[in-house]
N, C-alpha and C positions, 0 to 999 in steps of 0.2 A: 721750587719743590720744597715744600713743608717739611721738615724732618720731626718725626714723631717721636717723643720717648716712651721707653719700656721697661716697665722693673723687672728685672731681672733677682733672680735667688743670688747672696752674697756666693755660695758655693760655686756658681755657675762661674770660673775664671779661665784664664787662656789657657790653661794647663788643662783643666776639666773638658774645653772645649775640645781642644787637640786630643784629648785620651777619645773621647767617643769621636772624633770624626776617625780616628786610627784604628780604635779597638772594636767598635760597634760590627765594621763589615766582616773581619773572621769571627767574631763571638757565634753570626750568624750560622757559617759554615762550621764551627763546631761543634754546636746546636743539632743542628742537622745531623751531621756523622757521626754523632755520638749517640742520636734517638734511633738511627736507623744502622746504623751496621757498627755498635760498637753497644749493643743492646741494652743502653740508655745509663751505662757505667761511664761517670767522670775517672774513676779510677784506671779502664781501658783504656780510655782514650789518651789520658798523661800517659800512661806506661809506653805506649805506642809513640806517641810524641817526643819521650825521653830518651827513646830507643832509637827512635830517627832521626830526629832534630827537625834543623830548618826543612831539609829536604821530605820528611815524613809528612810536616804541614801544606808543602807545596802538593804534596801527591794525594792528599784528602782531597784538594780546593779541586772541584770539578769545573769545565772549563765550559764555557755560554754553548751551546749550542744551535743547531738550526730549528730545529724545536721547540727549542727552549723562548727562542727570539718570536717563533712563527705563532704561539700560545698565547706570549704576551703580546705582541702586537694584536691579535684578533680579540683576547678580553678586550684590551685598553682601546682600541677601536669601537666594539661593541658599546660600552659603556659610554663612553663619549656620546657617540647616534643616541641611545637611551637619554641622556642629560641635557640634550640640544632638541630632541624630536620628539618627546612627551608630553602628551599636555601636564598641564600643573596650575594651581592657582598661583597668581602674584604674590610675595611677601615680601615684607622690607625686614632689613636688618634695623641693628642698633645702631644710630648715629656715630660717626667716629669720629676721634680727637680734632678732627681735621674738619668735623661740620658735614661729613659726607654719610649718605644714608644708602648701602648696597640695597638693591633689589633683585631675588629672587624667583626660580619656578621651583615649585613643590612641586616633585613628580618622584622623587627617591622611592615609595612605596610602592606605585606601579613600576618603576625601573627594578626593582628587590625582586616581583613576582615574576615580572619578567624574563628574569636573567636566572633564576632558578627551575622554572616552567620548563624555561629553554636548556638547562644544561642537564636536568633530566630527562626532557625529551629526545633529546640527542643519545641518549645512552639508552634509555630503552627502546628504542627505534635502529641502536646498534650503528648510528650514524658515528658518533664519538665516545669512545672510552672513557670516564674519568679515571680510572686506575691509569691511565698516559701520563695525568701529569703528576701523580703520585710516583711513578718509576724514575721522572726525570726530573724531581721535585729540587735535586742540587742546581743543577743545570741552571733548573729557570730562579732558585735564588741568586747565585753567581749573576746572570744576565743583568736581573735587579738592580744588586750590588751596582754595577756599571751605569747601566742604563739611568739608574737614577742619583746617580755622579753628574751627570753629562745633564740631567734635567735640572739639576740645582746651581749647575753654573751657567743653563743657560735664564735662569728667575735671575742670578744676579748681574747679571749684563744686560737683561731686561729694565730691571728695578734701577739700575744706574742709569742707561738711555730714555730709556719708553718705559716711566711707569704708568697704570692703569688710570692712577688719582696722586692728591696730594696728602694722600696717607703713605708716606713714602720717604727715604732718606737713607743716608750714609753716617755709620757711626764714627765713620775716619780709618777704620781699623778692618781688613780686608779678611779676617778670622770674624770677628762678632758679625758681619755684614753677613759672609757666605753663610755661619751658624744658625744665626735669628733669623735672616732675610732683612729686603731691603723695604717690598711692599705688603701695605696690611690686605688691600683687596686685588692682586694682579686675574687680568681677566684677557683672555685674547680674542680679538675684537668686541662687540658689546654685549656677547651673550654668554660665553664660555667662564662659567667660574673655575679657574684653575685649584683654590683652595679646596672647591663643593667637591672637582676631581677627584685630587686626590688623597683628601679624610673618608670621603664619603663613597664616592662611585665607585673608587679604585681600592682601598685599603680596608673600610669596611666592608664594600660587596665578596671580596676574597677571601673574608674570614669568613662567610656563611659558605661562598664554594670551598673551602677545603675542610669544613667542615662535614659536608655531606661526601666530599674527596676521599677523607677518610674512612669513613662508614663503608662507602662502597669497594675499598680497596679490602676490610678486610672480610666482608661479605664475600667476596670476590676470591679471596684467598683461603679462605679458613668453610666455607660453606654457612656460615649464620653472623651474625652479629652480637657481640656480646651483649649481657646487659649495662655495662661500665660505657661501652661504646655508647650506648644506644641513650644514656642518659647523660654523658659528656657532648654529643650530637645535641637531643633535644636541646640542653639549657643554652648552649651557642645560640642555638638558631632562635630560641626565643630571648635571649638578648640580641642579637642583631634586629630581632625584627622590631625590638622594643625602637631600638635607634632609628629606627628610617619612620617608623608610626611617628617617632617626635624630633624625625629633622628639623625642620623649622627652628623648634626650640634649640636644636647643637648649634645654631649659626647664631648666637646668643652668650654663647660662650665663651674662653679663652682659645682656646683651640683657632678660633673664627675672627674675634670680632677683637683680637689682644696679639696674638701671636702671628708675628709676619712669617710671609713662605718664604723660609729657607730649609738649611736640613734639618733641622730638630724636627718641624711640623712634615714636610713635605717628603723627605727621604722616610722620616720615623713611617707615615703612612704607608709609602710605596715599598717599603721593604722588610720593617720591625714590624710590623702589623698584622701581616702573611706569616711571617714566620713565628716569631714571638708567641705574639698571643692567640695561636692554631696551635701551641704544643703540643699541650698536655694530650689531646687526640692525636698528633703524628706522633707519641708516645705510644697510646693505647692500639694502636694497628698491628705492631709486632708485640705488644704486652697484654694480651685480653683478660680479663678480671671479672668474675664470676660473682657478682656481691648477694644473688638471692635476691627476693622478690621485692620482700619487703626492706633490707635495707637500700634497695636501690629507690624506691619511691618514697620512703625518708630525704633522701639524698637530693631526690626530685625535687619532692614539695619544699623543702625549706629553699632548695636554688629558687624557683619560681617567685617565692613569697619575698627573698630577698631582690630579683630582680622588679617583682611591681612594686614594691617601695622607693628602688634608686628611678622608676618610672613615675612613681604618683610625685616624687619629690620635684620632679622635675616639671612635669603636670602643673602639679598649686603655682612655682615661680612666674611659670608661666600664664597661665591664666590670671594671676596675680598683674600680672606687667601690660597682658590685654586689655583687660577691663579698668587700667590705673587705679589698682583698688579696691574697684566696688564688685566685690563676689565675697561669696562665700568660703572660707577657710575651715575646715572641721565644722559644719555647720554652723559659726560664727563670725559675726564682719570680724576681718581681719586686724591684727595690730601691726602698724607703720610706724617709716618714720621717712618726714619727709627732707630728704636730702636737695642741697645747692652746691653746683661745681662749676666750674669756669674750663670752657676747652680752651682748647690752645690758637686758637681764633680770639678770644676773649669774649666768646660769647657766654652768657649766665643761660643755665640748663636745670632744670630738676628730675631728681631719681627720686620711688618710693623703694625703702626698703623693708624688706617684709620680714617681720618678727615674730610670728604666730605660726600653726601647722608643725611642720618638718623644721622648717627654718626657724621655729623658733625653741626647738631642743637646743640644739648645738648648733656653731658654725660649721661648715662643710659635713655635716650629719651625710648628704646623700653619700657620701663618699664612703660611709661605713656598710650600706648594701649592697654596693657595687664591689668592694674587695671581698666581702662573704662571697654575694655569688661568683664570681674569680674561683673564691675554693671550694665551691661545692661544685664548679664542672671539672675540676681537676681533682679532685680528694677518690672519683670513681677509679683510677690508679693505686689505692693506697699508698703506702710508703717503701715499698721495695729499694726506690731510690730518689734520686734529691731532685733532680733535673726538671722534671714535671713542673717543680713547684716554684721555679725561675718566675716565672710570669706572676703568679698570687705575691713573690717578693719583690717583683721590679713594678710594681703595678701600686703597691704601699710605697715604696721609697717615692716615685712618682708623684701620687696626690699626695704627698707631703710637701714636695717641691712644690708643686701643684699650689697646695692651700696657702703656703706663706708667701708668693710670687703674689697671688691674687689678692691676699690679706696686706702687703706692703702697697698694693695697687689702689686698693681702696681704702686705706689710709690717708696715702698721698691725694687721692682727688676730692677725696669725699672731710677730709679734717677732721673737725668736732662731732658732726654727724657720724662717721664712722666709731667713735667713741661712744657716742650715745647707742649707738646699735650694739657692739659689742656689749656696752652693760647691761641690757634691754636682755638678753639672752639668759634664758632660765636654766639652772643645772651644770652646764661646765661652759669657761668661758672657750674652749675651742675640743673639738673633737679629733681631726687631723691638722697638724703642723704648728698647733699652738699649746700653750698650759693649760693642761689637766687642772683649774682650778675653782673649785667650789666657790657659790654665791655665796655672800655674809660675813657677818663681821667673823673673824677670828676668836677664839674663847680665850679670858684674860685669867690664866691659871694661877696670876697671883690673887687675884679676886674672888678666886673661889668658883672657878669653871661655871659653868651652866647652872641657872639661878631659875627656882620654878617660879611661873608667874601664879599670884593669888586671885581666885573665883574674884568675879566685880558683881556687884548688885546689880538684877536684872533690869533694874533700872538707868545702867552706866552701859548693858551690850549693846545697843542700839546705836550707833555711827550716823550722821546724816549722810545720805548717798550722795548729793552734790558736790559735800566739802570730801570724802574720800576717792571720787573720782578726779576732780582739780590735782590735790594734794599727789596722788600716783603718778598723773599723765604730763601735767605740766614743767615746765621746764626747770631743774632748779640755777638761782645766781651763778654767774661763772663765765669766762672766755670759754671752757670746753662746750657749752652747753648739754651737758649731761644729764641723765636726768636723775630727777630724787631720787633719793635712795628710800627705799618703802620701809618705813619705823613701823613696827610692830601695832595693826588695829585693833588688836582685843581692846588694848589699855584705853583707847580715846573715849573720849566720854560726850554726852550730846551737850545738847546748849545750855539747858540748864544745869546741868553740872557744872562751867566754865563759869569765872569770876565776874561779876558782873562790871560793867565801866565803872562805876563811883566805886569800886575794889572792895566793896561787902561780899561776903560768902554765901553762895548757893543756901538755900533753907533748911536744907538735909546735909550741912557741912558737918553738922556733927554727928553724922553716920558716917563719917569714913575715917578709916584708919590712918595713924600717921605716913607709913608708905607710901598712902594711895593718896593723900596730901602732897608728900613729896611729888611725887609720880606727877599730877597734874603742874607742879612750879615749874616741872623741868620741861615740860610740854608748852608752856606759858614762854619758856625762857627762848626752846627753840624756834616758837613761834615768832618771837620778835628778833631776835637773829636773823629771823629770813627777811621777815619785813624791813629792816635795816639792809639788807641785801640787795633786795627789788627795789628800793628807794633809789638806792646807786645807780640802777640801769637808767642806756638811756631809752625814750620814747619810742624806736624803732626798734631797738630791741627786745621791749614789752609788747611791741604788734608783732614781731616775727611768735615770741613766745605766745603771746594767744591762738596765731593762724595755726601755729603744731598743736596746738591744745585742741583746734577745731576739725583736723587733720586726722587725728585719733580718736575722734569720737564717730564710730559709725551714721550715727544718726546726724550727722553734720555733715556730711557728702556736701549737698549742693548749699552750701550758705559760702556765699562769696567770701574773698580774702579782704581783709579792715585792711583800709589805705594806709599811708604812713603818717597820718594827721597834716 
């Protein structure tokens, strides 16, 4: 049994571990009592707590019920049939540490329409209430709670005996194993993906049912629907529906293809997910918020605009990983970089990494549309009070953890490549979980800060196109393999401006000015710097740096890789 590594966030210790496996499951139930019968005041709810103590906590926490059990048992039954019995086309995942490559059915989209079809037909045919599991909504969290206790130790007694693959192991430590999990893909028997379960079937499909849960409890209650309701409703359901249109692509992910099922993924799913991030609507149920026409489709259109960007971002990766490449990005061949890793087989692998589009603003850029739209389906609450707004802040804390886990990840596999990618990044070098830090050299304010450049004879604008694409894309000297750093093109001058080999001056050298003299010596100097540079390298290291030079040039797609001589 292979044992896999995982980078984990430094923050992430045995203490951090033990606080969320302890505090997570009341957090829930306070959540709850406080949106629903303590009219969404933290201030209530402490006073109430302070007043009764331990015993006050115990008498909120509602106790499982038969209900409660009979609810979840028929979703979680249902959805399973849906994930086993649909058709779907085949899809593979992303090869894992271990050399193993899961394969998929895509059927979540028809399972989505399925399971909403159904859980509205059931109510307007008067067969099933949703306002039922809105009244018993404690109930069936408490059940959870349990229920998926019991399901996380039964993955790690799985993961210790009978795991799926040899993406799998034991950290030694009976705290990080139950936390993280043991297996990266556990599956029971050969078709049931227990991860697809419960991220997807079970934890994402319950945030579009209590979404629409909601709406109809207070239709149901109140005679109409507000309009805060009604566009906290929409932008849910068109983020979930964004998620199941680009399944495929979430099993590509960390969540999937990084993160083993323990409780972090697997509990977070089956119990944080329903509740958590369903709040800010089981808020607005007894809170209805009256925003007016038009700033409610304010509110609308910018949620939407933000959710199809954390979609198209996810789109281009995608399509980008498809076609290895060769598409189109912003109407442009894409810029790359093409990455080498060794799994833990010791097999040698290649990754492209994509640097253009979305991916090539910032690192974790999608991540910036995805917590907008977060607050634009909760902001329909205004600010009356704080609680709502739990999720838009456990959701930033989150892909921050997020970003630096995946950023220490692909560090670790990817090395120098990973270095080059980072510098390759236009504008800031990270967006979430890293420095806020501008491209370019720093301004040298003993120097006399920022120096304007002087007009060149229109006979000096002209750059040849072959030596400024070389110059930009190719690799420069170095064990990091980084690349050049891009010296300012106005100044370069064509060929015949440049010294000739018998070291006579251009014909029109006495048209230029002493600066623009200097300017070409120090051009000359760092020309030959480099070339002292590449001199050093050795012969396989100048055919790797050509094949990346040929790598990033669109129009080199299909010219084979130079052998090693």
């Amino acid at each position: 049994m292979a044992e896999a590594t995982t980078v984990h966030s430094p923050l992430v210790t045995y203490f951090s571990m033990l606080s969320l496996l302890t505090l997570c499951p009341p957090f829930v139930i306070l959540l709850w009592y406080t949106m629903v019968h303590a009219d969404g005041s933290i201030t209530q709810t402490f006073d109430y707590l302070k007043q009764h103590g331990l015993q006050g906590f115990l008498d909120i926490w509602p106790r499982p019920t038969s209900i409660a059990w009979k609810i979840i048992a028929v979703y979680a039954a249902f959805e399973a049939a849906l994930q086993l019995l649909l058709p779907g086309k085949t899809v593979k995942g992303p090869i894992s540490p271990a050399g193993n490559q899961p394969v998929y059915k895509a059927n979540g989209m028809a399972a989505y329409f399925v399971t909403l079809i159904t859980y509205l037909g059931l109510w307007w045919f008067g067969i099933f209430n949703p306002t039922i599991v809105y009244d018993h909504l404690g109930e069936i969290y408490s059940a959870l709670i349990l229920g998926s206790f019991i399901f996380c130790i039964f993955l790690y007694i799985k993961g210790l005996l009978a795991p799926s693959s040899a993406d799998s192991g034991s950290s030694g430590n009976i705290i990080i194993d139950f936390y993280w999990g043991m297996e990266l893909y556990p599956r029971i028997g050969k078709n049931f993906d227990i991860k697809v379960f419960t991220n997807c079937r079970f934890g994402m499909m319950s945030w579009a049912v209590l979404a629409l849960t909601y709406c109809i409890k207070q239709y149901e209650q109140n005679g109409k629907v507000s309009d805060s309701m009604l566009v906290n409703t929409i932008l849910m359901l068109v983020y979930v529906t964004k998620f199941f249109w680009w399944e495929a692509g979430y099993w590509n992910t960390m969540d999937i293809a990084h993160d083993r099922a323990g409780f972090y993924i697997c509990w977070g799913c089956l119990v944080w997910v329903p509740s958590i991030y369903t709040s800010p609507g089981m808020y607005l149920v007894n809170h209805p918020v009256n925003l007016g026409t038009q700033l409610a489709f304010y509110i609308l259109a910018a949620g939407i605009l933000c959710i199809y960007i954390n979609y198209d971002c996810d789109r281009q990766r995608q399509e980008f990983r498809r076609t290895n490449g060769k598409c189109l990005v912003w109407r442009k061949a894409p810029s790359k970089i093409m990455a080498t890793y060794t799994t833990t087989s010791g097999e040698t692998k290649t990754s492209l990494l994509l640097t253009s589009g979305w991916w090539g603003l910032a690192r974790h850029f999608h991540y910036v549309p995805e917590i907008l739209g977060a607050f634009f389906w909760t902001v329909p609450a205004l600010f009356n009070h704080f609680l709502p707004y739990f999720y838009v802040i456990f959701l930033t804390i989150l892909l921050f953890d997020r970003a630096k886990r995946d950023d220490d990840r692909c560090r670790s596999k990817y090395g120098k490549y990973w270095k080059s990618y980072c510098e390759k990044m236009s504008g800031y070098e990270s967006v979430v979980g890293g420095k806020l830090k501008l491209k370019g050299k720093a301004l040298d304010v003993k120097a006399g800060g920022v120096k304007k450049k002087k007009k060149k004879p229109k006979h000096q604008q002209h750059q040849d196109p072959i030596s400024e694409v070389i110059e930009s894309e190719l690799p420069a000297a170095g064990d990091d393999g980084a690349a050049l750093s891009n010296e300012p093109k106005e100044g370069d001058v064509n060929d015949e401006s440049k010294l000739s080999e018998e070291g006579n001056a251009a014909p029109y050298d006495h048209q230029l000015t002493p600066s623009e003299k200097r300017y070409i010596e120090q051009r000359e100097q760092i020309d030959v710097k480099r070339l002292a540079k590449t001199a050093n390298k050795s012969h396989r290291d100048r055919i790797q740096d050509f094949n990346q030079y040929l790598a990033n040039m669109s129009e080199h797609y299909d010219i084979p890789k130079v052998g090693p001589g």
